[in-house]
C-alpha positions, -999 to +999 in steps of 0.1 A: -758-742-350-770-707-334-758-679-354-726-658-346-733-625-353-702-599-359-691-578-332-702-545-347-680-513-341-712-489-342-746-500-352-780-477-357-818-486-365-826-455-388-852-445-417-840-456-451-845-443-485-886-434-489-886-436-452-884-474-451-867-491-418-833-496-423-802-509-401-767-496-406-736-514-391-696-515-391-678-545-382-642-555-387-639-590-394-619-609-372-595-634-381-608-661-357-645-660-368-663-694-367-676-686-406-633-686-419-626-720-404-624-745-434-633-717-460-601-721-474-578-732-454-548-712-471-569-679-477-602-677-461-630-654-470-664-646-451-686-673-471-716-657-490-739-684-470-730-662-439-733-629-451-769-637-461-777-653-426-766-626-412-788-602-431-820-625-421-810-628-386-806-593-381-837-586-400-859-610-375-843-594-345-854-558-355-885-564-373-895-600-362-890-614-400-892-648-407-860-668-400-867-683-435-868-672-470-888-680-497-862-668-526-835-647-531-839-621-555-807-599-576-782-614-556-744-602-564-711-610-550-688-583-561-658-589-539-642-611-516-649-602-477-614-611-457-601-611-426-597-580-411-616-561-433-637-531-419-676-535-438-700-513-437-738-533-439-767-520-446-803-535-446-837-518-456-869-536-457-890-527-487-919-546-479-935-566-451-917-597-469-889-583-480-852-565-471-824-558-492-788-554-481-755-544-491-722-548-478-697-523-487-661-514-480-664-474-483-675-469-519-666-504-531-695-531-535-687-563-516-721-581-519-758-573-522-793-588-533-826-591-519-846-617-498-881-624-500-894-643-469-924-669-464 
């Protein structure tokens, strides 16, 4: 299956903290996103499996990363992403092998971690 990115409401390629490549992005999740179906049924959430395929996808696109990773490094889940919620992503890559990310909800912590690639 091809990945489905999220339609993002504004979304920049910028310098990052120490001047390290970074991409910024909004996006509201919508309610009939492929990554809700099944996941639950009765009160669906964007699955951490996503979030992190996302974040590698997006990564290859922009900086031709490896579509695999070798390990995933710090990773946290601090909140539930649901439907309809407006999340702010961002993604820096710290090394030639390596990004990390967060996904936000203003100040509040939704996810986070890094990857480390092949």
């Amino acid at each position: 299956m091809q990945t489905q990115l999220p339609k993002f409401i504004r979304f920049s390629e910028s310098a990052g903290e120490n001047e390290k490549p970074a991409l910024n992005g909004q996006f509201q999740l919508e309610a009939d996103c492929i990554y809700l179906q099944g996941h639950f049924p009765s009160a669906p959430i964007l699955p951490g499996v996503a979030q992190l395929d996302w974040v590698v996808q997006l990564a290859a696109e922009h900086w031709s990363t490896p579509t695999s990773i070798q390990r995933i490094e710090v990773l946290k889940f601090n909140d539930m992403i649901l439907p309809g919620a407006t999340v702010d992503l961002f993604i820096e890559r710290k090394r030639e092998d390596c990004v990390t990310f967060k996904y936000s909800d203003g100040d509040k912590a939704l996810s986070s971690g890094r990857l480390v690639f092949n």
